[in-house]
C-alpha positions in Angstrom: 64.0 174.7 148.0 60.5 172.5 147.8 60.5 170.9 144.0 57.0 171.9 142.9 55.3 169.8 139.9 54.6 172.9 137.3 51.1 173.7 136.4 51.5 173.4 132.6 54.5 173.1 130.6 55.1 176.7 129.5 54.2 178.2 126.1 56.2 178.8 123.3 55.9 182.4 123.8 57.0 182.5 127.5 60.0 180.0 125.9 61.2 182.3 123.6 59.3 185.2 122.5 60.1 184.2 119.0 56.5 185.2 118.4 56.6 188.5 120.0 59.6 189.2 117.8 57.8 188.8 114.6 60.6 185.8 113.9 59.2 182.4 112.3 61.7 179.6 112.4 61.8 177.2 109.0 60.2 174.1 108.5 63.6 172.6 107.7 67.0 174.2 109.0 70.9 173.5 107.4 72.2 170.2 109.3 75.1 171.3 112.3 78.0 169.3 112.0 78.3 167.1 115.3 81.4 168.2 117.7 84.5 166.5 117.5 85.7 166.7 121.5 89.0 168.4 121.9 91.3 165.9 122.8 92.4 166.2 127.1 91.0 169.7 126.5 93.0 171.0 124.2 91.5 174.2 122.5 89.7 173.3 119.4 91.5 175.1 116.2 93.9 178.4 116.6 94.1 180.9 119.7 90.7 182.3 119.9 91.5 186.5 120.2 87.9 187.7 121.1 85.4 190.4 122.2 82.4 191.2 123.0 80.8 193.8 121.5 76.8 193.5 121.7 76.4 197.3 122.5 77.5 198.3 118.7 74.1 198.2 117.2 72.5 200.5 120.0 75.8 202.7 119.2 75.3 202.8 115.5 71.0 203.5 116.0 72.8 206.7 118.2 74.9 207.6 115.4 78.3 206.2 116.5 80.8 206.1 114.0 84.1 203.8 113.7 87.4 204.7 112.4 91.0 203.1 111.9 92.5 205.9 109.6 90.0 208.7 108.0 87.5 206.8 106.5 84.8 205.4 108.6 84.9 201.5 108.9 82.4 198.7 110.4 83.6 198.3 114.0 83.8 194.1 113.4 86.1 195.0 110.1 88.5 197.3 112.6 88.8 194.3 115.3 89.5 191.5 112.3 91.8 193.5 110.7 93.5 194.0 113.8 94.0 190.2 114.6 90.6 189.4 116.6 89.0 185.9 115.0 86.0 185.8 117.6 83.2 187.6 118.7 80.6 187.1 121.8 77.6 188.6 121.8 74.9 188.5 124.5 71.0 187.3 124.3 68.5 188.1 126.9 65.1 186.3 127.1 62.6 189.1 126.4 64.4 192.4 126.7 61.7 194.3 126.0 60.2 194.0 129.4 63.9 194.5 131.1 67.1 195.7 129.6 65.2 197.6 126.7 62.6 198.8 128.2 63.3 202.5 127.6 63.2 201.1 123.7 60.8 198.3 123.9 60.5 198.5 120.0 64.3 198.2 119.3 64.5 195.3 122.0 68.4 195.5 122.3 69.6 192.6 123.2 67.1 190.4 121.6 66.8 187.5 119.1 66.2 190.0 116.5 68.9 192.1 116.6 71.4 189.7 118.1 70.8 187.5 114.7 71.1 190.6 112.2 74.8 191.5 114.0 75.5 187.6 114.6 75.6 187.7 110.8 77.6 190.4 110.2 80.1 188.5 112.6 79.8 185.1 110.6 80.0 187.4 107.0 83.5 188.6 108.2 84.6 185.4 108.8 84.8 185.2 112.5 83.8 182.6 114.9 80.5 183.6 116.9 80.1 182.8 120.5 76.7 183.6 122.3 76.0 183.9 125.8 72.7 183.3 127.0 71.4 185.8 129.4 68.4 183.5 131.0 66.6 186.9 132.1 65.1 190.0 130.6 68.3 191.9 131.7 71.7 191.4 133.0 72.3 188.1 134.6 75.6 188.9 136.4 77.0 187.7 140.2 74.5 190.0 141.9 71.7 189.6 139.2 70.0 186.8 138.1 66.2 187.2 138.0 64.4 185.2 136.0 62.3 186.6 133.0 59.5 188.0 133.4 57.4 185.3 131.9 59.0 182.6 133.6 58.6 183.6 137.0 55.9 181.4 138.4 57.4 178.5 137.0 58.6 175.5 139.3 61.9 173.6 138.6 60.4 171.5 136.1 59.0 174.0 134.2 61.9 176.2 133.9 64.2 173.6 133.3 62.1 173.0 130.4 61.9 176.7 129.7 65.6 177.1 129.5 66.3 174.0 127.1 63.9 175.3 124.3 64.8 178.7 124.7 68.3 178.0 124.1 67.1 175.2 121.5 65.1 177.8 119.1 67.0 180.6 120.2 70.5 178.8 118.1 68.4 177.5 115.4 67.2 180.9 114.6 70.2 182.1 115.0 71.3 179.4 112.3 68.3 180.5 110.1 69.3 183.8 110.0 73.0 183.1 108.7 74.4 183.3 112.3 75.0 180.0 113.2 77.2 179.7 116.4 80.5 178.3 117.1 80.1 178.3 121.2 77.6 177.9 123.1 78.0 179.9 127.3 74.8 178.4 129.3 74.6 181.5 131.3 76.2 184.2 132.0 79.0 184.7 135.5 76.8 181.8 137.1 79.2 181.5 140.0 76.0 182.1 142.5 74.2 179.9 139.8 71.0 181.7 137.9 67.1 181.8 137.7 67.4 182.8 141.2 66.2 182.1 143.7 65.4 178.3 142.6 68.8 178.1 140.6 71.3 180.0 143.7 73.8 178.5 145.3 75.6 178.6 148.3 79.4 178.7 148.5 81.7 177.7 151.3 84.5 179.0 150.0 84.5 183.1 150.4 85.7 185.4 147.2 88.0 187.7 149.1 85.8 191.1 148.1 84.2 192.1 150.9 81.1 193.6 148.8 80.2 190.2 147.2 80.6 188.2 150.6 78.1 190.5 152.1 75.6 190.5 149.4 75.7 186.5 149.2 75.9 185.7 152.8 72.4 185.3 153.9 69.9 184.4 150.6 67.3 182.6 152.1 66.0 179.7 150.8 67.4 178.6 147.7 67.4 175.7 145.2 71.2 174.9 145.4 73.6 172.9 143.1 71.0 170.4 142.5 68.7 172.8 140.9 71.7 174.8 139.3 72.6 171.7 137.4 69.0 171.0 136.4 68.7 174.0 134.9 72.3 173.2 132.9 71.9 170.3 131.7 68.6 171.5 130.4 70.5 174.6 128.9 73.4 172.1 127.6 70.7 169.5 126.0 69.0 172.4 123.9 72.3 173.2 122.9 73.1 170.2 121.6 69.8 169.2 119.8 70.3 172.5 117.9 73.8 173.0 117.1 75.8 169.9 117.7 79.3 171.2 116.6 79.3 173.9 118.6 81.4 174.0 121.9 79.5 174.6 125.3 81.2 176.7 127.6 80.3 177.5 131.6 81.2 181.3 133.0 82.7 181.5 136.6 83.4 185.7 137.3 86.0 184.5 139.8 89.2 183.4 137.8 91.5 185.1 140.4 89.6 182.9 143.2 91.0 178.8 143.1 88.5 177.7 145.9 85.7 179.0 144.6 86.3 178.0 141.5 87.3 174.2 142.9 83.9 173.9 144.8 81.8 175.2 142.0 83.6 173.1 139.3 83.3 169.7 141.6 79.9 170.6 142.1 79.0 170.6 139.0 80.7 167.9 137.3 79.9 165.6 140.1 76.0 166.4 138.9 76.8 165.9 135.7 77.0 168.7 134.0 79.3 167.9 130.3 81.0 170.8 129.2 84.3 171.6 127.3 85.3 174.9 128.4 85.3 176.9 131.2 85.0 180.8 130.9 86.9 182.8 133.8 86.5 186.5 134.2 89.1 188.4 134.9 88.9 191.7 136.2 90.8 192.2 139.4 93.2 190.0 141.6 93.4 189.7 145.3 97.5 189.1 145.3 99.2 189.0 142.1 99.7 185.7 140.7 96.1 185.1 141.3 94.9 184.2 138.0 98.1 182.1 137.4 97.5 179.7 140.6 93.6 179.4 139.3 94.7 178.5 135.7 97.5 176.0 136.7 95.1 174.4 139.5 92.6 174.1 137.1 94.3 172.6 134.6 95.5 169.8 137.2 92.2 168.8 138.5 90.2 168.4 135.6 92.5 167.1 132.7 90.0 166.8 130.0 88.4 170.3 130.1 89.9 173.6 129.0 89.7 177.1 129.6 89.2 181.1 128.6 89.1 184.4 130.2 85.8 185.1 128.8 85.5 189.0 130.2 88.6 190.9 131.3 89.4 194.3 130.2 93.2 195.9 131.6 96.0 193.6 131.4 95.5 192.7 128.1 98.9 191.6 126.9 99.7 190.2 130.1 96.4 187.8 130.5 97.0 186.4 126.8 99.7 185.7 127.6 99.3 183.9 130.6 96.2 182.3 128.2 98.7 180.9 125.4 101.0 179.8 127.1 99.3 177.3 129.0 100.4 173.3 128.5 98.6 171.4 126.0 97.0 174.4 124.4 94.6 174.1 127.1 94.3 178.1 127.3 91.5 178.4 124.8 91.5 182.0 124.0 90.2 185.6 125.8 87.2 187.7 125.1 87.6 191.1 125.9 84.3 192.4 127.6 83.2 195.6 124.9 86.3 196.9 124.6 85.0 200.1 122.3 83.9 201.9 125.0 84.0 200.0 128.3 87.1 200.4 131.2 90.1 200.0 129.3 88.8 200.4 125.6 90.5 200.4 122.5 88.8 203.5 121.0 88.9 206.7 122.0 85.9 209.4 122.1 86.0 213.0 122.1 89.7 213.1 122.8 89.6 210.7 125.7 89.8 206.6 126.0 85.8 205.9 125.3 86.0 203.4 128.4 87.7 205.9 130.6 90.7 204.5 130.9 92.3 201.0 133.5 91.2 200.0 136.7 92.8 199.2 139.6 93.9 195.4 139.4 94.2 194.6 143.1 91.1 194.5 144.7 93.0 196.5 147.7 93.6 199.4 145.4 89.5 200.1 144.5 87.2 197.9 143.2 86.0 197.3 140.5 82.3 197.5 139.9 83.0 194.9 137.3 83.6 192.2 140.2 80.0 192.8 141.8 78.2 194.4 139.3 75.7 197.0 140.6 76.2 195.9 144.0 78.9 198.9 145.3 77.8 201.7 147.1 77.0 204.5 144.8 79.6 207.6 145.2 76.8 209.9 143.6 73.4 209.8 142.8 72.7 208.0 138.9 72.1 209.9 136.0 68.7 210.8 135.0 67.4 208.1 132.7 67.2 209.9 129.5 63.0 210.8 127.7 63.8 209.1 124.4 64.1 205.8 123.8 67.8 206.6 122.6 70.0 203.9 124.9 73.3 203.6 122.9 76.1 206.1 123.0 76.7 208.2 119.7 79.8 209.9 118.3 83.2 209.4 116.6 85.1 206.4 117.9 89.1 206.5 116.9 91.0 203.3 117.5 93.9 204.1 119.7 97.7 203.0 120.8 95.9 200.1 122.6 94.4 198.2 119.5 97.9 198.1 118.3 98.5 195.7 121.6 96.3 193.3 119.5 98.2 193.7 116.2 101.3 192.8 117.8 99.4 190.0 119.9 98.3 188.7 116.8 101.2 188.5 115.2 103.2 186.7 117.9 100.3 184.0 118.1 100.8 183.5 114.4 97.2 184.5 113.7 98.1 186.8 110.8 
């Protein structure tokens, strides 16, 4: 795509929306501590045991309650207590105007809210990782449209955009007693983000018939080039924020080597610095998938280290295959909202909250996890509810499968 010179730098507004949240940063913020490097890509402290779970607020605003025993608990309390150090949570750019739109006022998703549960994260003791959502909804492998105040902007100007977003967005985040550990510029970038100016082209093919379709003819797009603009730009704001934090990319293709190889190469030979990459892993093609991609990574780029930064069935068996990687290169796992998504740990109303595995060969079903909105609808979606009500309520009981993480735990030596 044509590089266009932008009109005017953007605002601070269309940056952030800090203003729109009612959220003033300080005139003076604590001092980060910089990052000491992990050595050949070692992971950084002990075996990170994570999840993500940026849907409890929405569930507590519907009345969701959390319990481990009879007495009602706070959800983060349950998953500490259990043997998870880590939690991710998700930002978007303005959700107001995307993913919160049926509760503009609430703005799930948002600086706002994302700082008030970071905190609750950092006051259990926990290490906080944050992935940045550069749109006003999900930014996923079929999804990646740039917020809504950002879309006339060039290269330039969104490059711009995306470092002082993520700048302001971490020192707020630091202001508000949520300071973060980890740093993911966007979120499953494999077909890069800010499309279309930020897309990319792959050679290699994923192996799910779905995603190859939906990617195979895209127009004209900015390419690797522009995806590594918008990166470093991403990585820089970072930096200038919260320099002891770790950046990590997300590929959603861990059980895919040659994607991964092309995307990786592409990247670093652009010169994109980074310490960690994210995999997720929801599905394989052959089993031993994951494996081959973890070992080949490992081989081809000796100084950087990796996660499975979404993954939901397979639990034991993916940490596992995490830990026991050489050089404690295997960083950790963050299981993607495991209270009430796929495989979840909690049950509701006498059933598994998530509704229970998925198939983990991509020949048995797929997974809507692997292309995200982009499989064929068996039946029409549900009504979109009149109130402004988005999360789900109710009694949530941890069950048999949050034990999988005590005994986890335990084996890692993290209790």
């Amino acid at each position: 795509m044509t590089r266009q010179a932008p009109a005017a730098r953007p605002s601070r507004r269309a940056t952030l929306g800090l203003l729109a949240a009612g959220m003033a940063l300080p005139a003076r913020l604590p001092a980060a501590t910089p990052a000491t490097a992990p050595a050949g890509g070692a992971r950084p402290g002990a075996y990170m045991l994570g999840a993500d779970i940026s849907w409890v607020p929405e569930d507590e605003a519907a009345g969701a309650r959390y319990f481990d025993g009879p007495v009602p608990r706070d959800p983060i309390a349950i998953l500490r207590d259990a043997g998870f150090n880590y939690i991710r949570l998700r930002i978007f750019v303005d959700p107001a105007h995307g993913y919160s739109a049926a509760a503009p006022d609430r703005a799930w998703g948002g600086l706002r809210q994302t700082v008030a549960l970071g905190a609750r994260v950092k006051a259990a003791g926990m290490g906080l990782a944050l992935s940045f959502h550069y749109s006003d909804s999900w930014a996923d492998p079929e999804h990646q449209r740039p917020p809504a105040a950002w879309a006339q902007f060039g290269p330039a100007a969104l490059a711009h955009a995306v470092e002082a977003h993520t700048r302001d967005t971490l020192r707020a985040m630091r202001a508000g007693g949520a300071p973060v550990d980890m740093v993911v510029i966007g979120n499953e970038i494999t077909f890069g983000m800010l499309w279309p100016q930020g897309r990319v082209r792959l050679a290699a093919t994923t192996g799910n018939p779905v995603t190859d379709a939906n990617h195979r003819d895209v127009g004209a797009i900015g390419g690797f080039d522009a995806l590594a603009q918008f990166l470093r730009a991403g990585i820089a704001g970072a930096r200038a924020a919260e320099p002891g934090a770790f950046i990590q990319l997300h590929n959603h293709l861990g059980r895919r080597w040659p994607v991964v190889r092309e995307w990786t190469d592409a990247l670093v030979a652009r010169g994109v610095d980074f310490d960690v990459i994210g995999f997720s892993c929801y599905q394989q093609l052959a089993q031993g998938d994951w494996q081959r991609t973890f070992d080949a990574f490992l081989d081809r780029y000796p100084d950087k280290g990796l996660l499975v930064a979404e993954y939901s069935s397979r639990k034991r068996y993916l940490n596992d295959l995490v830990h026991a990687l050489p050089g404690n290169r295997g960083w950790g796992t963050f299981i993607w909202e495991p209270i009430r998504h796929q495989e979840a740990v909690f049950d509701r109303n006498g059933r598994n909250a998530g509704g229970g595995p998925k198939p983990d060969l991509l020949a048995q079903g797929l997974n809507g996890a692997e292309a995200p909105g982009g499989l064929i609808a068996t039946a029409p979606p549900a009504p979109v509810p009149p109130h402004p009500m988005m999360g789900v309520g109710g009694d949530y009981h941890a069950n048999a499968l949050l034990d999988t993480y005590r005994r986890i735990a335990h084996d890692y030596g993290l209790r």
